[in-house]
C-alpha positions in Angstrom: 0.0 0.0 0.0 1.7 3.3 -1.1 2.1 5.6 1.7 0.4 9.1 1.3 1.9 12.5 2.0 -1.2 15.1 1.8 0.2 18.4 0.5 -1.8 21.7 1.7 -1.8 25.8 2.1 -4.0 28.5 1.2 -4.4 29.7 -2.3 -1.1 31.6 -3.0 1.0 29.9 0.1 3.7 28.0 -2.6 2.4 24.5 -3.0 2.9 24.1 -6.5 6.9 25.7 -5.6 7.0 22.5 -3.3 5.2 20.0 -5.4 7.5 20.6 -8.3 10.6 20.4 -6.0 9.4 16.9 -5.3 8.6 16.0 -9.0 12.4 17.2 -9.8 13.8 14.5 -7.6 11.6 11.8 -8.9 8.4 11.6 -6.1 5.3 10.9 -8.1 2.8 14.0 -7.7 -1.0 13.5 -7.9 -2.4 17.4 -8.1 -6.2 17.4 -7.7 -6.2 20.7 -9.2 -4.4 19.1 -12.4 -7.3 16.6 -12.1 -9.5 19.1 -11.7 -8.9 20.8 -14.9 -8.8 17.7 -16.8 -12.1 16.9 -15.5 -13.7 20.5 -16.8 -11.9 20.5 -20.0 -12.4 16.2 -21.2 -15.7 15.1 -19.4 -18.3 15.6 -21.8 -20.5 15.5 -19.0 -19.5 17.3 -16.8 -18.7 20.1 -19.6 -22.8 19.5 -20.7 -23.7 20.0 -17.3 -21.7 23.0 -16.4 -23.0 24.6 -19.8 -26.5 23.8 -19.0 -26.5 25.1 -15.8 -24.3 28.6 -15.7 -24.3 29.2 -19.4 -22.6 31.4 -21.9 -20.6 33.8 -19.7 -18.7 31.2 -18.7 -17.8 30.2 -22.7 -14.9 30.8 -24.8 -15.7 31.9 -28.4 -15.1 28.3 -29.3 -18.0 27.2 -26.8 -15.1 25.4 -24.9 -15.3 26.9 -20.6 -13.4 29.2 -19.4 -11.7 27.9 -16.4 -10.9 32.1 -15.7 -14.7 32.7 -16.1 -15.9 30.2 -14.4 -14.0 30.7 -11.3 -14.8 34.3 -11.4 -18.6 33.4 -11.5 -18.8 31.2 -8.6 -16.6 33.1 -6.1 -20.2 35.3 -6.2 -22.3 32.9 -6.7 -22.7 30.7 -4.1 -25.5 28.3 -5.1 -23.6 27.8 -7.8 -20.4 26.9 -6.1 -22.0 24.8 -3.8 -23.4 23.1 -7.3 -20.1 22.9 -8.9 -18.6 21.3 -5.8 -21.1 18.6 -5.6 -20.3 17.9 -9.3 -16.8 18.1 -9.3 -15.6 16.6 -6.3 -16.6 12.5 -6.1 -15.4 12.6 -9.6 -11.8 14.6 -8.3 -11.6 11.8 -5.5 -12.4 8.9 -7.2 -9.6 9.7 -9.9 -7.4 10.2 -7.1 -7.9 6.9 -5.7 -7.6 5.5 -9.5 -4.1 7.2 -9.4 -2.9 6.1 -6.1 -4.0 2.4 -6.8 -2.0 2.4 -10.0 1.3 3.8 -8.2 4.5 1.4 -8.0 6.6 3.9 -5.4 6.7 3.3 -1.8 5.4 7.0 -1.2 3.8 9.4 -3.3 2.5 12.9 -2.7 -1.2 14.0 -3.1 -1.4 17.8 -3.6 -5.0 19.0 -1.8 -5.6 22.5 -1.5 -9.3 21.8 0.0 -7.9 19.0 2.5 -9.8 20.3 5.7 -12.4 22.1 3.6 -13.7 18.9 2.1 -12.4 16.6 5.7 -9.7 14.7 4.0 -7.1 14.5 6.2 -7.9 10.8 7.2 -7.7 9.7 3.8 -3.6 10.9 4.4 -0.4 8.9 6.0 0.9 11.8 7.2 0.2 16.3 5.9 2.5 18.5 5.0 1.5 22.4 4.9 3.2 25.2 3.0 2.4 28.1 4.7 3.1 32.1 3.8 1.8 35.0 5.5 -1.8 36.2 4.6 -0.2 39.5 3.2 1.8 37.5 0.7 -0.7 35.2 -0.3 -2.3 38.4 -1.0 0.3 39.9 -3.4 1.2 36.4 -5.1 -3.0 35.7 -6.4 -3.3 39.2 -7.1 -0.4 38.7 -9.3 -0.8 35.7 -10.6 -4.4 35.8 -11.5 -4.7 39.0 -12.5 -7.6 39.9 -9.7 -8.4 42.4 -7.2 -7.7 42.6 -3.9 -11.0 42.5 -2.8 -11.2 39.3 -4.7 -8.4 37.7 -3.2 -9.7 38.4 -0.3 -12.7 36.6 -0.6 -11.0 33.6 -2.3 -8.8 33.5 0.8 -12.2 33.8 3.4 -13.6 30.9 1.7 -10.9 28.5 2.7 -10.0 27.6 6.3 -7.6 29.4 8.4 -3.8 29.1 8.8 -4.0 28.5 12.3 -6.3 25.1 11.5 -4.1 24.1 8.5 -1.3 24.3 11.2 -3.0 22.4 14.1 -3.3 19.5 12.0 0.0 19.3 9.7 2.3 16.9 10.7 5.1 18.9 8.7 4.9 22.9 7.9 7.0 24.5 5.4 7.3 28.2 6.2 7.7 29.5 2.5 9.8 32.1 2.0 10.0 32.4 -1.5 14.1 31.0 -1.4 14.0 28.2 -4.0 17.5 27.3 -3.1 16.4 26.7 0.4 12.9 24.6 -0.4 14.7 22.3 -2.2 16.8 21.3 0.7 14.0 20.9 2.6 12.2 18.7 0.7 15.0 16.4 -0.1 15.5 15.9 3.5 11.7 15.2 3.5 11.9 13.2 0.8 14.7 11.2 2.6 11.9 10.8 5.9 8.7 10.0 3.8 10.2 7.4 2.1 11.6 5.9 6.1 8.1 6.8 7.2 6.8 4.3 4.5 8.9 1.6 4.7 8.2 1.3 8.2 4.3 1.5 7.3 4.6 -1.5 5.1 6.9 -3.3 7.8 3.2 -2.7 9.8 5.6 -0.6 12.4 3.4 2.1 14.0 5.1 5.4 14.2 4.0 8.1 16.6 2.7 11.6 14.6 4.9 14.4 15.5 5.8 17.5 13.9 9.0 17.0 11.8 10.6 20.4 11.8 9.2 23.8 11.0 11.2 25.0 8.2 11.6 28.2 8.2 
């Protein structure tokens, strides 16, 4: 059974920074945001359904959704978030599970931005949070996604706080935008999750303590 390393943080906190440190030294990476996407752009039903339901200002010129759009839409449209969510998500897990099942490693890690939101963290060996300031998540999706301030703000309301995300990590990166320095961590991570796992097939039981806070 591969062991499972839950990756988490607020919009904005670094995660995919982390994720792709991992995938540089060979850890496989299964990014329900990748699936996700995949989901909205390939599943004919899910594309029928999210047509029929929100319609054309959510369209491309090609007919094809607009993931910007659409995201724009339901961060003020609740029913319609809540609607989305109950569309997207069994279909987001199950394809995880699919991906998991099929991997040959003795660890792999499972990017989750909504890990808490969606009560998660069970399904996980063991979570490991990138944190950042508020402030700077601020400045980074404001940014990156071309959006307001009082959009990112709302975004960031809509997810649970830092100080719950820390209460139940096992591991926190504290990211400080140094590549250089987040590489080294997660090498020496990489080096513990795959200890971690090889006891968890040996059936050893190892007591859940924070790791290190890397600052």
């Amino acid at each position: 059974m591969t062991y499972i390393v839950a990756l988490t943080g607020g919009i904005g906190s670094g995660k995919t920074t982390v994720s792709n440190c991992f995938k540089k030294i060979g850890v496989n990476i299964i990014d329900t945001d990748v699936i996700a996407k995949n989901i909205v752009e390939r599943n004919l039903k899910v594309v029928y359904s999210i047509k029929k339901k929100i319609g054309k200002k959510v369209l491309n010129v090609n007919n094809s959704i607009n993931r910007y759009l659409l995201r724009k839409h339901i961060l003020n449209n609740k029913n319609d978030r809540l609607w989305l969510e109950n569309l997207l998500h069994p279909k987001i897990y199950q394809e995880t599970k699919n991906q998991i099942y099929n991997i040959k490693s003795h660890w792999c890690l499972w990017v989750v931005p909504l890990l808490i939101e969606k009560n998660l963290e069970k399904q996980a060996n063991r979570i490991l949070l990138v944190d950042a300031p508020v402030k700077k998540q601020i400045t980074r999706i404001i940014k990156r996604d071309n959006i307001n301030i009082l959009e990112a703000k709302k975004i960031i309301a809509l997810q649970t706080t830092r100080k719950k995300r820390i209460s139940i990590s096992d591991d926190i990166i504290f990211n400080n935008y140094n590549y250089r320095k987040i590489q080294l961590y997660v090498n020496y991570l990489n080096l513990f999750y795959l200890y971690l796992s090889k006891q968890h097939q040996k059936k050893n039981i190892i007591k859940k303590n924070y790791l290190t806070k890397f600052y």
